[in-house]
LODREN-134089 format. One record per atom (N, C-alpha, C): residue in one letter; x, y, z. Coordinates in steps of 0.1 Angstrom, whole numbers, plus 5000, padded with zeros to 4 digits. Layout:
BEGIN
AXYZ...
! end
This chain:
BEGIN
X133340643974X132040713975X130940633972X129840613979X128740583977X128040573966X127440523956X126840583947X125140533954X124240633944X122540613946X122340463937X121640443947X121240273939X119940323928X119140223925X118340243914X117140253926X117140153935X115740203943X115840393949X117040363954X116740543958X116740643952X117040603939X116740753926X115340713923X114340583921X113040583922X112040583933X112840633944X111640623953X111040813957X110340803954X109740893963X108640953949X108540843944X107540923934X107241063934X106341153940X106141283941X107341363939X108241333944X109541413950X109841433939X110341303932X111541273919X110541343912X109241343909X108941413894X108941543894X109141643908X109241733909X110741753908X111241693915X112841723911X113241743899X112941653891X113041623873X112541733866X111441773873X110341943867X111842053873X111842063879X112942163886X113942113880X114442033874X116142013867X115742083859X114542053847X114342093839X114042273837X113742333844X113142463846X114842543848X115942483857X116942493859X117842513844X117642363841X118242373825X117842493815X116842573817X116842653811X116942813813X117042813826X117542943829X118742963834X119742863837X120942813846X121842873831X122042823819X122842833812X123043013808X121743023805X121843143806X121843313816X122543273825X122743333840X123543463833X124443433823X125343563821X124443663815X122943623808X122643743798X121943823808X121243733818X120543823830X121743903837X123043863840X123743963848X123844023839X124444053827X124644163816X123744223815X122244203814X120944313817X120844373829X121344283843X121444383851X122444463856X123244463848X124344593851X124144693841X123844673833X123344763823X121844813827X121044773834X119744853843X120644953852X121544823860X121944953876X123245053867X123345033859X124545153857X123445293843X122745253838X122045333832X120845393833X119845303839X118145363834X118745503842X117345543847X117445713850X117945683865X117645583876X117745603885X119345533888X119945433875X121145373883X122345483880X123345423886X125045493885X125345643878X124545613864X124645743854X123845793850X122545753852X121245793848X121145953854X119945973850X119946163851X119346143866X118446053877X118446033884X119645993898X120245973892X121545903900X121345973914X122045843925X122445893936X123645953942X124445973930X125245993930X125746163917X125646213926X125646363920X126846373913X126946443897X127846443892X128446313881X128046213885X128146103877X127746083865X125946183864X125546193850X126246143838X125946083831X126446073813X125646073808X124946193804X124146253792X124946283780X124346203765X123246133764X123645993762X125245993768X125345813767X124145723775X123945813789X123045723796X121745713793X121445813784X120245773788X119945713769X120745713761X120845613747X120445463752X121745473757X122045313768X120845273772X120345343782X119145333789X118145273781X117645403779X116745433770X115845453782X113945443775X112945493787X111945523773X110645533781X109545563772X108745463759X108245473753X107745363744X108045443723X109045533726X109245563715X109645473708X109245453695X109645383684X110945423674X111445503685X113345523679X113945413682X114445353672X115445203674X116945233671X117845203679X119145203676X119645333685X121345313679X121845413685X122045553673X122045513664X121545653651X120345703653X119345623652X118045703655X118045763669X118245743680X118545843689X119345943691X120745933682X121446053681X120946163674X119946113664X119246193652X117946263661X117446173672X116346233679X116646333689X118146303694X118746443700X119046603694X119646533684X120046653675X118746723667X117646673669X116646713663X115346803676X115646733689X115046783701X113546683701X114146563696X112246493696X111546493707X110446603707X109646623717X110446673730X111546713729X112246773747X112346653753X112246543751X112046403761X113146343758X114246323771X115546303764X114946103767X114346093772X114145933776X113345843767X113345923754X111845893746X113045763734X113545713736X114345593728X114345473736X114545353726X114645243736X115545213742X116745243737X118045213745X118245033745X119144983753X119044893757X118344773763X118344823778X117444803787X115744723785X115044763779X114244743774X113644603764X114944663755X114744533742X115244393748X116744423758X117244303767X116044213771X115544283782X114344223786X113244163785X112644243770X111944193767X111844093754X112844093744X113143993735X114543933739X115343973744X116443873745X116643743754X116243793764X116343673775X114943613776X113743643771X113043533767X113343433757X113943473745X114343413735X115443353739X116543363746X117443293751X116743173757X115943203765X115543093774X114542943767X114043013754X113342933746X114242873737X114642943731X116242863725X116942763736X117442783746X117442683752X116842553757X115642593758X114742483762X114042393751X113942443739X113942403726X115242303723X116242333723X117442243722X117842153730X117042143742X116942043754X116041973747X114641953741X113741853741X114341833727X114841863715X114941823702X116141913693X117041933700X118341973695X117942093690X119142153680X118842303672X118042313665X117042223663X115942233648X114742273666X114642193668X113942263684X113842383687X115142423691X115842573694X115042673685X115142623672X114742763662X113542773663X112642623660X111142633661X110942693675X111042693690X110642723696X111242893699X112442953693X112243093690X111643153682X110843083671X110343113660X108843173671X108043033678X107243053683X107143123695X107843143701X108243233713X107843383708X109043403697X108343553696X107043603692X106343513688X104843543688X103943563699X104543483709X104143523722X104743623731X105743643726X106743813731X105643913726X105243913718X104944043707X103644053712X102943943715X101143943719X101044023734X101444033740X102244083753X102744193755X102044273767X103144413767X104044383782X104444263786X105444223799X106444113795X107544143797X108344043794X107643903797X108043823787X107243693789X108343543791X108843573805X109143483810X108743313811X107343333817X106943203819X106543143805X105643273794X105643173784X106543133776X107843183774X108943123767X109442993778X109042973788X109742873794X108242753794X106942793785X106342703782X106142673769X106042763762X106042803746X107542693741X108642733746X109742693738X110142593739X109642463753X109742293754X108442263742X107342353742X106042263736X106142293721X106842363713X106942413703X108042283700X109142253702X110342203703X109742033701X108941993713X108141883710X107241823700X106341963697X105841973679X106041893670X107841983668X108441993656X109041843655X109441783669X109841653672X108641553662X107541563668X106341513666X106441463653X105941613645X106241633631X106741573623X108241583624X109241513621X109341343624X108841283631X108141143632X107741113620X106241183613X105641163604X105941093591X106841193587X107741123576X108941083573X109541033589X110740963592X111040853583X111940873571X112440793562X112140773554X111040873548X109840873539X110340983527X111041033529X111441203521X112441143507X111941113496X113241123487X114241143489X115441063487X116541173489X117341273479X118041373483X118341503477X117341623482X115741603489X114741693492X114541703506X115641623514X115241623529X115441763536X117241843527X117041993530X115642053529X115242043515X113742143513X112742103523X112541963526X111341943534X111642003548X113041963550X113242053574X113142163569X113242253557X113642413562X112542463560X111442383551X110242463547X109242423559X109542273561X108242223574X108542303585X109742313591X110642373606X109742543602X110042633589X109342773593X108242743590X106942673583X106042693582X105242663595X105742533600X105242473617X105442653627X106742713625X106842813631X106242943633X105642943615X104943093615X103643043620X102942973624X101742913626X101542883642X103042853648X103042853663X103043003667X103943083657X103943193661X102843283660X101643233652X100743293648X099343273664X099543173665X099043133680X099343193691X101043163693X101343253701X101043383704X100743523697X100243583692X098943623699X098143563691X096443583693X096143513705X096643363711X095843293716X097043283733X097743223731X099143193740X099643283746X099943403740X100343523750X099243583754X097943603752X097143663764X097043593776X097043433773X096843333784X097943373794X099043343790X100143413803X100043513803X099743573798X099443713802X098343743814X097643653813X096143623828X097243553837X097943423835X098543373843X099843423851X100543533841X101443593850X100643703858X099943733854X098943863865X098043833873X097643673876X097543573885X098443593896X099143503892X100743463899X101643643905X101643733900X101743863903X100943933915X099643913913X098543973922X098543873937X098943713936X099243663948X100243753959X101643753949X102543783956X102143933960X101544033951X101144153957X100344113973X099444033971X098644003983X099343923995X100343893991X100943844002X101843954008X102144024002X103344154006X102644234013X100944244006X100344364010X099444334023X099644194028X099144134042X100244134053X101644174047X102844114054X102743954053X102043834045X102743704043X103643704038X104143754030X105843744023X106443624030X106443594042X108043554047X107543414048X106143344051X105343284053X105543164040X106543224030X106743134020X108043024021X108643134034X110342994039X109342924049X108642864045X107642754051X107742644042X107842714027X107942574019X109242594015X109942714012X110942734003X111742654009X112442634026X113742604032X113442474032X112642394035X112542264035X112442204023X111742254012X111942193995X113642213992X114242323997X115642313996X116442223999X116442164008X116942044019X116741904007X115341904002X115241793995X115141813977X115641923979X116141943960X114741943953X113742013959X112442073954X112142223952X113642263951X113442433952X113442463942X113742403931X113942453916X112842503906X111742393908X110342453905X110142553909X110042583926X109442723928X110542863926X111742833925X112142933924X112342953913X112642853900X112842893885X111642903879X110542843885X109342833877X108642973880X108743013892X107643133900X108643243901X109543213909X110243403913X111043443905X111543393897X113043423886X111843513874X110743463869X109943533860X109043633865X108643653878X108143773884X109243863890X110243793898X111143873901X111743973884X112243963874X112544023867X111644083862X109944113863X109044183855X109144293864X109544273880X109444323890X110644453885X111444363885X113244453887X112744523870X112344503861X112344603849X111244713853X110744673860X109444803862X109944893874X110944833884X111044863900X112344913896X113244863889X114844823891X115144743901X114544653913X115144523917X113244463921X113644343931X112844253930X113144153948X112244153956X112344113966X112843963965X111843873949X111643773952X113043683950X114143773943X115343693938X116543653952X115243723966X116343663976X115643583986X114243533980X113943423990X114343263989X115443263980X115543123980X116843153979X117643253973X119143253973X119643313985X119143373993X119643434007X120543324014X122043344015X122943254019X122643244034X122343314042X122243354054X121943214061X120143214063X119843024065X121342984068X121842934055X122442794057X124142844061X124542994064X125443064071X124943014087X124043034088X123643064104X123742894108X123442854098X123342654108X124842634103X125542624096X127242584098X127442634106X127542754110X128042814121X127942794132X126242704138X125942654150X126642504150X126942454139X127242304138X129042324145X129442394141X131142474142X131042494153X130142564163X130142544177X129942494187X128642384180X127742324190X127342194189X128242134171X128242034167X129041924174X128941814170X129441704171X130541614161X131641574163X131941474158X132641534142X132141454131X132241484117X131541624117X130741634120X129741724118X130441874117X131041864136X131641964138X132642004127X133341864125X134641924122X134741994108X133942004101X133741984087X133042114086X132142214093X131142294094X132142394088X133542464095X133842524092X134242574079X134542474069X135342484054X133942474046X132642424049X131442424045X130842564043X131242634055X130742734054X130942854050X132442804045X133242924034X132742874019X132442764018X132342724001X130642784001X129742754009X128342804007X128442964008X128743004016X128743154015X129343194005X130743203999X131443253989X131343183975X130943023978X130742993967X129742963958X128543003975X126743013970X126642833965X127042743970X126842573967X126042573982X124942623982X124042603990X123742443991X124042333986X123342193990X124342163999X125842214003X126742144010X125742144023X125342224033X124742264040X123642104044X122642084035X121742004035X121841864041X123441844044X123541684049X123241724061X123741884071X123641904084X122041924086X121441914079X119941974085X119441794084X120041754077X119641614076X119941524093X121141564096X121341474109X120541524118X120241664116X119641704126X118241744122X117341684118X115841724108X115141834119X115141894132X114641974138X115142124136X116342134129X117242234123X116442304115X115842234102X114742304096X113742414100X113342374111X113342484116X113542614119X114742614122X115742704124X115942764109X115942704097X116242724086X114942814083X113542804083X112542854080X112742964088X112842994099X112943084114X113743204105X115243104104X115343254093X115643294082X115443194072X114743244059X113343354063X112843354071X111243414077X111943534077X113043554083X113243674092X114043744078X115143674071X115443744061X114143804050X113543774049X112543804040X111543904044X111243924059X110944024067X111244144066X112844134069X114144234070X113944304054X113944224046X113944314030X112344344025X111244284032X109844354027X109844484041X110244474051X109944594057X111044724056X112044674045X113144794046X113344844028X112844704024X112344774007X113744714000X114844604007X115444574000X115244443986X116144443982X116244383965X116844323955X117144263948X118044273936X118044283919X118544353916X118544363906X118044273893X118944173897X118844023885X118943873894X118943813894X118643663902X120743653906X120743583914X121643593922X122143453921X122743403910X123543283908X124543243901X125243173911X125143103923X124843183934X124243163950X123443263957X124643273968X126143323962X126843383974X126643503975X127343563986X127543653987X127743783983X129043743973X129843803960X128643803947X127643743949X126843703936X125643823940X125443823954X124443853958X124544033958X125944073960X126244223964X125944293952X126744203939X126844263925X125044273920X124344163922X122744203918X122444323929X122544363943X122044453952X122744603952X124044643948X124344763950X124044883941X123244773928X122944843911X122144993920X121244943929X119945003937X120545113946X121645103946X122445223959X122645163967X123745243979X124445193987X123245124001X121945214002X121145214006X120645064008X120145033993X119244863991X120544773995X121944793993X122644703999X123444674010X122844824018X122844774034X121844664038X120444744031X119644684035X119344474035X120144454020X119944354018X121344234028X122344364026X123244314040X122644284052X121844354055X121344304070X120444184067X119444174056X118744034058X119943934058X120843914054X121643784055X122343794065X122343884072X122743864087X121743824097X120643914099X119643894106X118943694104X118743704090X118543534086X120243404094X120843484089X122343384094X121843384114X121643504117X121643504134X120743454144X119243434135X118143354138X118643194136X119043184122X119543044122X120442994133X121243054133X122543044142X121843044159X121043074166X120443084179X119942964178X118442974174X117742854171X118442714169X119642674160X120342624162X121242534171X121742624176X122642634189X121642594197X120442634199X119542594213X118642424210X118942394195X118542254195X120042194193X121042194190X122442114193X122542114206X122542204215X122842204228X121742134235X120842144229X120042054242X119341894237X120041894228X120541734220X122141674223X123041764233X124641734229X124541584235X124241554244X124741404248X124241334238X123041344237X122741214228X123641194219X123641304212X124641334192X126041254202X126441294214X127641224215X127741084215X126441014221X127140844220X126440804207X125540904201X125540864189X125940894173X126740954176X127740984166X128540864160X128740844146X129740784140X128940754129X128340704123X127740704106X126640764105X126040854119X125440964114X125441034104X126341154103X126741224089X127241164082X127341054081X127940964068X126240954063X125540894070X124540844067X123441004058X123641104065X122941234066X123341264044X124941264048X125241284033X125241184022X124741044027X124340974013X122941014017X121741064022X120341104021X120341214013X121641254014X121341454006X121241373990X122641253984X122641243980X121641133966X121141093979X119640993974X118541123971X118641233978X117141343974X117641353964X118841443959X119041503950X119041393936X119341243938X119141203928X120341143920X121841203927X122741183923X123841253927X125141163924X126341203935X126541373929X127741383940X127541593938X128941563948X129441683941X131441753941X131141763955X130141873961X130241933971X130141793983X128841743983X128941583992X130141543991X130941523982X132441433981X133141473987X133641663986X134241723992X133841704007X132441734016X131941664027X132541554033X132641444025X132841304028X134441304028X135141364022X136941394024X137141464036X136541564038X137041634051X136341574063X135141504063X134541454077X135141324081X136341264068X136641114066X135341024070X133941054066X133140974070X132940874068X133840874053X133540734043X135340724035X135740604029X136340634022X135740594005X136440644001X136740623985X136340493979X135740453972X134840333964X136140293956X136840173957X137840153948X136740173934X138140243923X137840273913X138240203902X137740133890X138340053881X139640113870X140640043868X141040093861X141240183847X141940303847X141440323834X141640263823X141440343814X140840253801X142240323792X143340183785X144540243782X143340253770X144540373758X143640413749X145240453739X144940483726X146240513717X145740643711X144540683720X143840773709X144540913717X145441023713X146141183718X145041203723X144841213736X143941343743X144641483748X143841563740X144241703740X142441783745X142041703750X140841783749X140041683763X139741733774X139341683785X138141743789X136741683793X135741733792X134841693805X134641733814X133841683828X132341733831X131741613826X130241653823X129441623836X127941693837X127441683847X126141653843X125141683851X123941723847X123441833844X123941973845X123642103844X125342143839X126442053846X127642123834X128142243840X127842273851X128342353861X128742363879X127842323883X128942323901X129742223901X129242073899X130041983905X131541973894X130741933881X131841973868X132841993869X132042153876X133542263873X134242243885X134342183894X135042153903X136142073904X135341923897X136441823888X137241893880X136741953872X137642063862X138642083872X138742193877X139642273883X140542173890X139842093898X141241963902X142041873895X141641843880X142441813874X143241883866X142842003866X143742133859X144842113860X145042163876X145642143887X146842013886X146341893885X146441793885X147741773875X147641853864X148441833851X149341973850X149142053853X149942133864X151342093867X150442023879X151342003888X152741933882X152241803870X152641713865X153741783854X153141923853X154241923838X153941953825X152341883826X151641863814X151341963809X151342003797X151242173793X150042093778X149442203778X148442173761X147142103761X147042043775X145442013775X144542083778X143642113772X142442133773X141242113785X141142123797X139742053807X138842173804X137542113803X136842203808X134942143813X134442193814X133142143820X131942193813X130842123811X129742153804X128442023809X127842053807X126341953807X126141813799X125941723804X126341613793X125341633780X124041693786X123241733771X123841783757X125041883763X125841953754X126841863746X127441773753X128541673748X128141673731X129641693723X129341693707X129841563702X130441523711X131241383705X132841433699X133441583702X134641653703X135541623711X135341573722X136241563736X136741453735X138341463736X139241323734X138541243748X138341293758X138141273770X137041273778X136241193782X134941243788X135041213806X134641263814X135241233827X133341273837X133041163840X131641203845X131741093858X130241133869X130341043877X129740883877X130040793882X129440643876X128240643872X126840713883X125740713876X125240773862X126340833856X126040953849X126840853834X127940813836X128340793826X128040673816X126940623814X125940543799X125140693794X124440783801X124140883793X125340943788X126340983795X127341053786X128240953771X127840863771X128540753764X127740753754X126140753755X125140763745X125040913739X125740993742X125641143740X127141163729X128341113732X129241083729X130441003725X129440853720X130140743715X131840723711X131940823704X133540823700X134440863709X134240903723X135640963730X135640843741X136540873749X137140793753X136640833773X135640743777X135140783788X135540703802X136140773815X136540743825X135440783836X134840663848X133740693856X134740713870X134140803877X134440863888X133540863899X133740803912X133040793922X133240983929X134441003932X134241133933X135041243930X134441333922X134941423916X135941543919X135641543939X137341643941X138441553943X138041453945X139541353952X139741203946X139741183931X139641043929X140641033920X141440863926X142540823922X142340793910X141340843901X141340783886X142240913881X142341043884X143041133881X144341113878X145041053887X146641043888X146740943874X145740843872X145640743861X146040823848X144740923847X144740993836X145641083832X146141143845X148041193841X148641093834X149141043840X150240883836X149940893823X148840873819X148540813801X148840923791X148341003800X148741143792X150341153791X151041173797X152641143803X153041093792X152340943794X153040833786X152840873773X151840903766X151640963754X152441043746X152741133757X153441243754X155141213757X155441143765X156741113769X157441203771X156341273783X156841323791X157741263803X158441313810X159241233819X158841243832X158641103841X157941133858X158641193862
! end
């Protein structure tokens, strides 16, 4: 496999610091994907209007007063689930919706505070984390809208602070007093950010989310909505989507879905459709690797929502983009003029990801959102087919390190190698395999196998699963794989398994384990290595 040289991860200035802004924005909402889906099933199965609510579309379903405890509704200052039983049994005010329930507190202190704790422990580990929850909630509390964007600004700048701070009297503290000085400096710096946050920081986002809010109203309420797969589908292609979609629609989209119960904006950038509609033209109208390869592409993007597989084909064919905008346009059309939605952000953006955020809304919002990823897949898929087809000769005498060439560019945008390109480059045979160096014998028991990434989840978990597999197959029973972020790495993993570019940061993260570099992550002969030692260790028999 190819790897990115050092000029092509530094060129494009603009690009790469956006990219870098967008990993970062990623890093902090990516980890925590589960607490948004667990808020949004607990919205579509309880407020008044989902599954059980006293609203339901579904007659008979009711669960009074589980649902509406659950729920909750109203701005009553009954907390818990005793104080609402006590408010029932007592008839507070006739208003069965007058408790907070759930729903509510999720939204508004949990998954901000998740996301600042996260992003906190990205710039300055757990002393970060806390300072930037500390400060966070002062800007939750200044606020009457969940405050997405400022916990994803509040909780890096707070975090940085405490970094700062801590500089000051680096090596300077008596020792025996260094406990007293981090626990007292870490809450005092805290109550003081939070005191800011508060009076000064949460009104500001508070103007800037009702900025950023009042656009997108004015774009919906012009019909521009769709006018935005103008930047969205092409920033995708070159791994610039992450800013706009984790920076801008993931924190309006959810102020949206808690006031609405869904949110248009969580399907202009995750709508599988687009990059459904161009595999599928490539599958019929392609050429060469290209063709052959479309079909098994187009099952991992749609089911598996790895929307970058896609990106090498728009690459060989840069007039495709097009087609890609054409119908992202049209998907985004289809759900502002039919009122579809989703509940919670849709990631990974398959299918299966996409149904579970849209059917919270009734069977209704997920026809509706069914047809945008058709209607988007069928525009792609024409438009397509009508630039393959009236390009075929050429693509045919010039085919042969085209798509080789297409997928080391995906892989130069993005910055660095990726499972899904590798997987590309095995089935299109467009390249082979980068001999790989030996591994590293070692006397040290590995019982603990660990395949880090940069985010610690698509490519990762892919490696994971194939060496699972791998040991499986072998016999091998008692180890441990599993996948995480190299940021995460504790220095616990007998084993560290990352790709070549990657593995000096995983080495500086994790000095004591024992690290093996991988050109590529679904199909590399360092695997069968890493059985054998294991084997041998264990004496087990080939």
């Amino acid at each position: 496999m190819t790897t990115t040289s050092p000029a092509a991860t530094k060129a494009g200035g603009l690009r790469t610091g956006v990219q870098r802004f967008g990993t970062f924005l990623s890093g902090m909402i990516m980890p925590n994907i589960a607490a948004f889906i667990a808020w949004g099933f607990i919205t579509m199965l309880f407020i008044p209007a989902g599954f059980f609510g006293a609203d339901t579309p579904f007659p008979g379903w009711h669960w009074a007063p589980v649902a509406e405890i659950i729920g909750g509704g109203g701005d009553s200052a009954v907390i818990g689930w005793q104080g609402a039983m006590t408010a029932l049994a007592e008839g507070d005010g006739g208003n069965i919706f007058a408790y907070v329930g759930l729903v509510g507190p999720m939204v508004t202190y949990l998954l901000p505070l998740l996301i600042a704790n996260t992003a906190g422990r990205m710039v300055y580990g757990e002393r970060g984390g806390v300072v930037a929850t500390i400060a966070t909630m002062g800007v939750i509390v200044g606020t009457n809208i969940p405050m997405f964007l400022g916990a994803m600004i509040m909780g890096p700048l707070a975090a940085w602070i405490t970094k700062q701070m801590d500089r000051l009297w680096d090596g300077k503290i008596r020792p025996g007093f260094e406990m007293l000085v981090n626990n007292f400096s870490a809450g005092i710096l805290g109550m003081i950010l939070a005191i800011l946050g508060f009076f000064a920081f949460g009104p500001v986002m508070l103007g800037i989310s009702a900025v950023l809010g009042a656009a997108v109203d004015w774009l919906v309420s012009l019909s521009l909505l769709p006018i935005v797969s103008i930047i969205v589908e092409p920033a995708k292609v070159l791994f610039l989507n992450n800013a706009i979609n984790h920076g801008v629609f993931t924190p309006l989209g959810i102020e949206q879905a808690a006031e609405n119960g869904k949110s248009i904006l969580f399907l202009i950038e995750a709508n599988p459709g687009p990059g459904l509609g161009l595999l599928l033209a490539f599958t019929f109208f392609g050429v060469g690797a290209a063709k052959a390869s479309a079909p098994g592409a187009a099952i991992i993007q749609f089911f598996g929502g790895i929307h970058e597989i896609y990106f090498p084909y728009a690459l060989s064919k840069p007039t495709t983009i097009l087609a890609l905008i054409a119908g992202g346009a049209a998907g985004v059309t289809t759900n502002m003029i039919l009122g579809g939605g989703l509940a919670f952000p849709a990631a990974p953006g398959s299918i299966i990801a996409v149904t579970a955020a849209a059917i919270g809304s009734g069977v209704g919002n997920l026809l509706v959102v069914y047809l945008s990823v058709v209607v988007a897949a069928a525009v792609t898929f024409l438009i397509t087919g009508v630039i393959l087809r009236a390009s075929r000769k050429s693509d045919l005498a010039a085919e042969g390190d085209t798509f080789g060439a297409a997928i080391a560019q995906t892989e130069a945008n993005k910055g660095k190698s990726s499972a899904a390109m590798d997987a590309l480059r095995a089935s299109s045979g467009s390249a082979a395999n980068a001999a790989a160096p030996a591994a590293v014998a070692t006397d040290r028991r590995i019982e603990n196998v660990v395949f880090a990434c940069d985010a610690g989840m698509g490519s990762s978990a892919m490696g994971a699963s194939v060496l699972r597999n791998r040991f499986k197959k072998a016999g091998v029973d008692g180890i441990t794989v599993t996948n995480q972020a190299i940021a995460n790495l504790d220095g616990t993993a007998d084993l560290v398994i990352t790709q070549q570019q990657l593995t000096d940061r995983a080495k500086a993260q994790s000095p004591n384990s024992i690290h093996v570099s991988v050109d590529n992550f679904m199909n590399s002969p360092k695997y069968e290595e890493v059985v054998e030692m294991v084997r041998e260790q264990r004496g087990t028999e080939a």
